[in-house]
N, CA, C and O of each residue as an XYZ file, in Angstrom:
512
protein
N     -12.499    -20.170    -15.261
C     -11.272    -20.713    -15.828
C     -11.585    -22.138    -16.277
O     -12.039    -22.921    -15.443
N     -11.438    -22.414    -17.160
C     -11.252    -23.858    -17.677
C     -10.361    -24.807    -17.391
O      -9.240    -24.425    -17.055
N     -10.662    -26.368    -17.461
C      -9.872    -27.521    -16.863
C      -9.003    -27.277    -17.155
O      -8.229    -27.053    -16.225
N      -8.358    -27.102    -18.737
C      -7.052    -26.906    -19.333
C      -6.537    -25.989    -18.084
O      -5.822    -26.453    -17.197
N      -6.966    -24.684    -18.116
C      -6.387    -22.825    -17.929
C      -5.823    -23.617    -15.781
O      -4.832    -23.253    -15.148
N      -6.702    -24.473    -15.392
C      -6.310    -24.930    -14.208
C      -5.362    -25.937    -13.866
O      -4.516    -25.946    -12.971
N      -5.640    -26.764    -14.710
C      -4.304    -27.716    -14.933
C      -2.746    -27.112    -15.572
O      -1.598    -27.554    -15.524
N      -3.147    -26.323    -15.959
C      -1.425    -25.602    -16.625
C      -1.567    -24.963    -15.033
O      -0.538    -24.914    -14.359
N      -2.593    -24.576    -14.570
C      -1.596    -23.392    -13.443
C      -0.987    -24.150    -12.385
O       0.095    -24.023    -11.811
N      -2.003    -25.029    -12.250
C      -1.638    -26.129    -11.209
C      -0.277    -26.702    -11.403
O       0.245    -27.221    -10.416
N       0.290    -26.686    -12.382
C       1.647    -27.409    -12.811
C       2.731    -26.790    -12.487
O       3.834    -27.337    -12.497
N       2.473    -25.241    -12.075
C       3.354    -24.488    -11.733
C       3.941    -24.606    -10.231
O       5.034    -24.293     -9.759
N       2.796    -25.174     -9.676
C       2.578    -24.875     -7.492
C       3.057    -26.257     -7.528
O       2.601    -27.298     -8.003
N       4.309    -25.893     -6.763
C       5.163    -26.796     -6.160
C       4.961    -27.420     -4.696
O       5.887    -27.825     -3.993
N       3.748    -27.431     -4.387
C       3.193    -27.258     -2.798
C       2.279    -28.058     -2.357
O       2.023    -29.007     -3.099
N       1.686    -27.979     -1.356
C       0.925    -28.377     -1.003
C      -0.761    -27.927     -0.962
O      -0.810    -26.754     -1.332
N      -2.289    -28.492     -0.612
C      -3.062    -27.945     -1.142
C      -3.160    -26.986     -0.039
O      -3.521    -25.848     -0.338
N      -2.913    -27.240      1.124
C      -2.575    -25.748      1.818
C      -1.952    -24.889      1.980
O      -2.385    -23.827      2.427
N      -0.458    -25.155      1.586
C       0.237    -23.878      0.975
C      -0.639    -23.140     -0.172
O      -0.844    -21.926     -0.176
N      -1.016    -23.842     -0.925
C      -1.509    -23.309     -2.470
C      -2.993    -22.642     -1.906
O      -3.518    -21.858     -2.696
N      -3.462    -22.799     -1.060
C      -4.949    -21.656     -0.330
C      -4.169    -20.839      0.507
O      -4.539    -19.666      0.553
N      -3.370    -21.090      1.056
C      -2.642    -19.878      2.345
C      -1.574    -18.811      1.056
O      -1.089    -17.706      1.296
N      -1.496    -19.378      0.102
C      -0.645    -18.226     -1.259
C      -1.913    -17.336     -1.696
O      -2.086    -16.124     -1.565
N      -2.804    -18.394     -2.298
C      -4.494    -17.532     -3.067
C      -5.092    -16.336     -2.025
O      -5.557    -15.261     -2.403
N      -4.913    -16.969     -0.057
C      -5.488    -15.939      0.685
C      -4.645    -14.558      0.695
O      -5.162    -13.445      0.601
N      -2.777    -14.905      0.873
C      -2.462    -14.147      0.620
C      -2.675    -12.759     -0.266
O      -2.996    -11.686      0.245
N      -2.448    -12.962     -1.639
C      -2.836    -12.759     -2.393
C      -3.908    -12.053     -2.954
O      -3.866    -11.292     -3.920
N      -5.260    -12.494     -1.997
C      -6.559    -11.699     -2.266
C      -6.263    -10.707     -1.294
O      -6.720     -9.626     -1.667
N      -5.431    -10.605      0.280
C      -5.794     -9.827      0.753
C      -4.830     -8.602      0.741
O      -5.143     -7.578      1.349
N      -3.515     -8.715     -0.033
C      -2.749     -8.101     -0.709
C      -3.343     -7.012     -2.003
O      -2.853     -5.906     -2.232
N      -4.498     -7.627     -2.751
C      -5.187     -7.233     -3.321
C      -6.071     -5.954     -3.174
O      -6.009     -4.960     -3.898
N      -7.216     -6.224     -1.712
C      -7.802     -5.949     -1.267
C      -6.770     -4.426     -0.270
O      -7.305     -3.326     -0.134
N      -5.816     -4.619      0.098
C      -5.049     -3.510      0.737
C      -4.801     -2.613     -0.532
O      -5.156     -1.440     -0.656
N      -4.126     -3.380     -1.450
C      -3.004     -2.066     -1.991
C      -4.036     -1.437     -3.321
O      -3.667     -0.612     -4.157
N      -5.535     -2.143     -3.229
C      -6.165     -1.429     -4.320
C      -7.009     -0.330     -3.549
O      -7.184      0.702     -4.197
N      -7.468     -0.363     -2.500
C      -8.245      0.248     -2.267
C      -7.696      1.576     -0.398
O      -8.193      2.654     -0.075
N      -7.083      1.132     -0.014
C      -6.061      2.009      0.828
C      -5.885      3.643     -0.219
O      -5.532      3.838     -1.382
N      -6.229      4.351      0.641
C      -5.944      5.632     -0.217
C      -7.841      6.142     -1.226
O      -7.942      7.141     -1.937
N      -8.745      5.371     -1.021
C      -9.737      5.382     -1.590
C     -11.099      6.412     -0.930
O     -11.871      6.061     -0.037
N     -11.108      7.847     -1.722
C     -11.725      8.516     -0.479
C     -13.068      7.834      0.532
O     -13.661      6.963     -0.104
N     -13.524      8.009      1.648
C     -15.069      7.341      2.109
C     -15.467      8.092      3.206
O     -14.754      8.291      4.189
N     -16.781      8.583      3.030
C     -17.584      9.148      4.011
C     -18.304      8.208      4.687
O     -18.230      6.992      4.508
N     -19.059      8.830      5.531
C     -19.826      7.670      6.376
C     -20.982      7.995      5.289
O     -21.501      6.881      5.213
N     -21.577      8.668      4.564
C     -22.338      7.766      3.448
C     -22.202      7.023      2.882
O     -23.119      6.211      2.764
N     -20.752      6.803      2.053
C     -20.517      5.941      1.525
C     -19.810      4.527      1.915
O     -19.384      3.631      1.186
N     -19.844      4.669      3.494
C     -19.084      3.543      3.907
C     -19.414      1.836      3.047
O     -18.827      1.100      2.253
N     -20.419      1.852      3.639
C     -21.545      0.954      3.479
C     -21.285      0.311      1.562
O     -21.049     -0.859      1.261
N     -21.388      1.172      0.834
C     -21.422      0.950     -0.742
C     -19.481      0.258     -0.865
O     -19.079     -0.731     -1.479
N     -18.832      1.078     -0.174
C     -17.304      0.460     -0.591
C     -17.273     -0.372      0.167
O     -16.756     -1.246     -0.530
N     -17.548     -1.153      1.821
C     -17.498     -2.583      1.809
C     -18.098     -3.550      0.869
O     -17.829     -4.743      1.011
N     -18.807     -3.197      0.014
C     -20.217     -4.085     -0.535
C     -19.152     -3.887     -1.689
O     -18.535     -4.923     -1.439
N     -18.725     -3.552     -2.355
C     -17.225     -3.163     -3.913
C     -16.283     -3.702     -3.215
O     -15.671     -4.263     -4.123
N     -15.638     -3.979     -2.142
C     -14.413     -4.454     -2.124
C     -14.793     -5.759     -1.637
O     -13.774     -6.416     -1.422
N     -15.961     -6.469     -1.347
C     -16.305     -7.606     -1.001
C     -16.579     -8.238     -2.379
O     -16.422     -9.458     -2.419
N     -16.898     -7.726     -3.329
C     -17.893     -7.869     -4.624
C     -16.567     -8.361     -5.322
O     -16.486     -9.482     -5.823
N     -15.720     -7.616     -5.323
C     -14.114     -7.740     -6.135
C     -13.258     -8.474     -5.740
O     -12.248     -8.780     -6.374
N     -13.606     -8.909     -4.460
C     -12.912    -10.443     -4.031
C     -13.746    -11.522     -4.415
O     -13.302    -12.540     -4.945
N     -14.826    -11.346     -4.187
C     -15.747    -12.652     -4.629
C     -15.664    -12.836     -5.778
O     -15.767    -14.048     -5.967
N     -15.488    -12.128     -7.001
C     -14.744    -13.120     -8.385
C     -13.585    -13.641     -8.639
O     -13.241    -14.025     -9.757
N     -12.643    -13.709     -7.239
C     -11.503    -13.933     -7.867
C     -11.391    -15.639     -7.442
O     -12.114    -16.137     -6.580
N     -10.567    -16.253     -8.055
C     -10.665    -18.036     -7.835
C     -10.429    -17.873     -6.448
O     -10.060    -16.929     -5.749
N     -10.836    -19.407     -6.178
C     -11.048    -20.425     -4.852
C     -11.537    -19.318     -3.806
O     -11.151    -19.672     -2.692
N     -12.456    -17.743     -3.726
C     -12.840    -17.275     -2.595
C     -13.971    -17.850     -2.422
O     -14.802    -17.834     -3.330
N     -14.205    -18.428     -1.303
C     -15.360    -19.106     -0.761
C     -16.673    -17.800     -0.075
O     -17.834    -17.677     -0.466
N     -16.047    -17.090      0.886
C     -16.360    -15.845      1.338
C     -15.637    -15.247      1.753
O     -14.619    -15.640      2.324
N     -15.953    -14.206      1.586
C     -14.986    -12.409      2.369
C     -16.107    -11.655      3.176
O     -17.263    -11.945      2.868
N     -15.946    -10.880      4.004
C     -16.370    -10.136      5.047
C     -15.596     -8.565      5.075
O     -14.431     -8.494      5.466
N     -16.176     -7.603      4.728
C     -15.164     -6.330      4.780
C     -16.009     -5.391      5.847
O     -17.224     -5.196      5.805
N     -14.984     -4.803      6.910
C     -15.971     -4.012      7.952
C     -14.796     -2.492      7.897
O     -13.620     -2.712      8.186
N     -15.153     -1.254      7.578
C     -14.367     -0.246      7.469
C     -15.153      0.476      9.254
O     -16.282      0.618      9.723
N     -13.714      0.745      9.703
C     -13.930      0.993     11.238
C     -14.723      2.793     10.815
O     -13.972      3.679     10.407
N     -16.231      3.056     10.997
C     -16.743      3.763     10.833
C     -16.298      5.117     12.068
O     -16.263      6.317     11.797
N     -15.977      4.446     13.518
C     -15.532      6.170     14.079
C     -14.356      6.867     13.516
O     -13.978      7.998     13.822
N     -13.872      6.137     12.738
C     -12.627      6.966     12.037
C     -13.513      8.177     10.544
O     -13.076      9.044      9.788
N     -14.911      7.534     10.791
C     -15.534      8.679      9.382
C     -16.049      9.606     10.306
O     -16.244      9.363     11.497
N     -16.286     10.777      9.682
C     -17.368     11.817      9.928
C     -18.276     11.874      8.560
O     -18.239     11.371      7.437
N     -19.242     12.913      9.413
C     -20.672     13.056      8.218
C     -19.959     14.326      7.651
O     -19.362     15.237      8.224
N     -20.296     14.011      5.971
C     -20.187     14.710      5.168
C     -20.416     16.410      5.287
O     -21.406     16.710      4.621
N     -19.936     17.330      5.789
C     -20.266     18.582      6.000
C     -20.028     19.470      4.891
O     -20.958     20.224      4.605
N     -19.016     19.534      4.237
C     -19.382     20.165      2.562
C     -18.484     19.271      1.900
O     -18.012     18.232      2.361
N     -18.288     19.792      0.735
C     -17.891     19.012     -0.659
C     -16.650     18.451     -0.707
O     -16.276     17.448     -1.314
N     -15.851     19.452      0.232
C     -14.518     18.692      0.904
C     -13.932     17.699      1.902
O     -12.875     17.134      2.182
N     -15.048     17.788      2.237
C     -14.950     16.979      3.529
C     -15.804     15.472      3.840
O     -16.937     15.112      4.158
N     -14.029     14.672      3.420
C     -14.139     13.160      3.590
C     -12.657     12.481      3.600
O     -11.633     12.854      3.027
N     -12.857     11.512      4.329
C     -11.693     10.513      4.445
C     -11.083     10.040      3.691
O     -11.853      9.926      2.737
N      -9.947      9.556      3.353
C      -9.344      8.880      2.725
C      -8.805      7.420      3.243
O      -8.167      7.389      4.296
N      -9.026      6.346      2.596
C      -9.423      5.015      3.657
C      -7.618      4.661      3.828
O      -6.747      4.746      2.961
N      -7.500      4.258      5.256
C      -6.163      3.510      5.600
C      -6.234      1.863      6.113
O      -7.192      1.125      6.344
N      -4.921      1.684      6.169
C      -5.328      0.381      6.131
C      -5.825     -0.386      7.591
O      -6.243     -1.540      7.682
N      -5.646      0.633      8.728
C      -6.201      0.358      9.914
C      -7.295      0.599     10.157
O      -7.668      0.505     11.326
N      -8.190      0.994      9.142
C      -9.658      1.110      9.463
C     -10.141     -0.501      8.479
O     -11.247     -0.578      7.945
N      -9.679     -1.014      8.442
C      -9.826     -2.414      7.525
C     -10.109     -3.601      8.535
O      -9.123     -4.016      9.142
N     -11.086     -4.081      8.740
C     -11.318     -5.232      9.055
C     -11.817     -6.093      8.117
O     -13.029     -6.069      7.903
N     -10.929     -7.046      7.359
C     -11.891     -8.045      6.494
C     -11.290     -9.594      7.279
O     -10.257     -9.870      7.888
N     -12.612    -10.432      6.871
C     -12.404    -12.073      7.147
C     -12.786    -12.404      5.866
O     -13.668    -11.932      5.149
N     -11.604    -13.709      5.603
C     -11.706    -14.278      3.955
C     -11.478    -15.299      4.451
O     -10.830    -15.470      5.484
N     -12.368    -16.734      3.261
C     -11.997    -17.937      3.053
C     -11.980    -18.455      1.957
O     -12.972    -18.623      1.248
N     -10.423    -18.883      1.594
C     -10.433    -19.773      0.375
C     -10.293    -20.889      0.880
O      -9.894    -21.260      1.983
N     -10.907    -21.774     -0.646
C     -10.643    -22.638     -1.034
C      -9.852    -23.425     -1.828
O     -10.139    -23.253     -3.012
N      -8.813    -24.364     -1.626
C      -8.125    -24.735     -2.697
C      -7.807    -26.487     -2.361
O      -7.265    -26.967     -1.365
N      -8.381    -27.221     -3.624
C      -8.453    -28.816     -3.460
C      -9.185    -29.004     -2.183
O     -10.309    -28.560     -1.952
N      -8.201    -29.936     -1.102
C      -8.664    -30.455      0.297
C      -8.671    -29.769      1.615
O      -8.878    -30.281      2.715
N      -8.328    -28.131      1.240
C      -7.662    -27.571      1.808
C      -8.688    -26.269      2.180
O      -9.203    -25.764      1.183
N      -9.025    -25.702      3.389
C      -9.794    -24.278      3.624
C      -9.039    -23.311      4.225
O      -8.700    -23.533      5.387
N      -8.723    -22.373      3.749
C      -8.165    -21.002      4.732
C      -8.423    -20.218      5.183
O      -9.015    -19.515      4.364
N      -8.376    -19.701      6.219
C      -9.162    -18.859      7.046
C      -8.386    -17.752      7.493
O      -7.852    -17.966      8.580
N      -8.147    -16.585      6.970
C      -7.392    -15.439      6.719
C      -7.763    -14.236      7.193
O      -8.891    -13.905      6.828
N      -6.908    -13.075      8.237
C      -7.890    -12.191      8.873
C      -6.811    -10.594      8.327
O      -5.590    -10.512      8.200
N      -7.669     -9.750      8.159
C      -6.572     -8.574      8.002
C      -7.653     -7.675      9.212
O      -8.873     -7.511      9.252
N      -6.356     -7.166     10.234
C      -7.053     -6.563     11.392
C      -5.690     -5.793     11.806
O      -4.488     -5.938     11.583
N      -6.664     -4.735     12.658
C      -5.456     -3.594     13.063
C      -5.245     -4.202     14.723
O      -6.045     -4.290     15.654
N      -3.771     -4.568     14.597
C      -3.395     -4.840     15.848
C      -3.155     -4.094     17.192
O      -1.997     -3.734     17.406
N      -3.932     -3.869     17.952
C      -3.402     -2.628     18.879
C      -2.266     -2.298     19.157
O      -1.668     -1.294     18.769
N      -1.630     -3.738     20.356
C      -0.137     -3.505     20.630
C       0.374     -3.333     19.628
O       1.474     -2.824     19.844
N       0.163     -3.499     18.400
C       1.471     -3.228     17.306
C       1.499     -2.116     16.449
O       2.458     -1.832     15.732
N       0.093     -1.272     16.548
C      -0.383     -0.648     16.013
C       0.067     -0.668     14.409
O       0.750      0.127     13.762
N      -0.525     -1.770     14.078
C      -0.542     -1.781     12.477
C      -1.477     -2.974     12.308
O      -1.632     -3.854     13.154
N      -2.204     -2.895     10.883
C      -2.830     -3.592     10.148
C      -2.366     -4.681      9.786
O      -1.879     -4.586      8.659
N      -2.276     -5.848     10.290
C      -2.033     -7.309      9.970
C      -2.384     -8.165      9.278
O      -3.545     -8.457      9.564
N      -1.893     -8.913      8.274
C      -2.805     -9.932      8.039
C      -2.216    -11.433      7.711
O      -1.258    -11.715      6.993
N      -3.117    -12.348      8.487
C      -3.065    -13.354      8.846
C      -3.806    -14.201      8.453
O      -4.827    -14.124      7.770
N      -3.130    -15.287      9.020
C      -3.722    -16.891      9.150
C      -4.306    -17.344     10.037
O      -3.558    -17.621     10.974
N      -6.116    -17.731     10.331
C      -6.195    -17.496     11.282
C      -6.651    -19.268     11.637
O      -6.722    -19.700     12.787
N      -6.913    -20.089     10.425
C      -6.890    -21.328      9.895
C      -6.893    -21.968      9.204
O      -6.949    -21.552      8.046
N      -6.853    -22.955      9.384
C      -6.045    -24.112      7.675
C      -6.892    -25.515      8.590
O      -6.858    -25.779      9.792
N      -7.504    -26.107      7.625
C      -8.339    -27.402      7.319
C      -7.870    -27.714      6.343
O      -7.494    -27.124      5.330
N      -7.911    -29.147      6.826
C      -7.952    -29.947      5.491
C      -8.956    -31.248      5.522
O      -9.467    -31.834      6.476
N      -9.023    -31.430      4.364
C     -10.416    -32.771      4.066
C      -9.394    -34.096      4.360
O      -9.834    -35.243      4.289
């Protein structure tokens, strides 16, 4: 994105530089759920779709790093042509950090036991 294409967006965020990384983390990991949830995966292919859904966060602005871990005892081995998973969002473990200005976020999407659902959170905020 260019100075201009950042300065117009910037004009929009009414916030702070850590609101404006805790919106971007949002955001990526909103991304990261509702594109790929529903995405078939074997335990062959586990491995190749963390490495694509890590790959597809890492171009998007201010991601510093992402981490994607798909909870593998929920796969079995491929036994014929039918037989494979379809990914949910409780087999999702990712850790993300953006960046935005003075500001670092540290963002977790994890399946909560007691609550039994897929969460995602804030797990820290720095600032310079």
């Amino acid at each position: 994105m260019s100075d201009s294409r950042e300065n117009t967006a910037d004009s929009y965020f009414k916030c702070s530089d850590s609101e404006r990384a805790a919106f971007e983390a949002g955001i990526k990991m909103g991304t990261i759920y509702h594109q790929f949830v529903g995405v078939p995966v074997s335990a062959d292919s586990v491995e190749t779709l963390e490495e694509a859904i890590e790959e597809g966060c890492r171009v998007q602005p201010f991601v510093e790093s992402v981490k994607v871990r798909i909870d593998r005892s929920r796969l079995k081995e491929k036994r014929g042509e039918f037989d494979y998973v379809s990914l949910v969002g409780d087999m999702l473990d990712v850790e993300l950090t953006v960046c935005y200005g003075t500001s670092r976020v540290k963002a977790r999407m994890q399946r909560i036991e007691e609550m039994n659902y897929p969460l995602m959170f804030i797990e820290s905020i720095e600032r310079a």
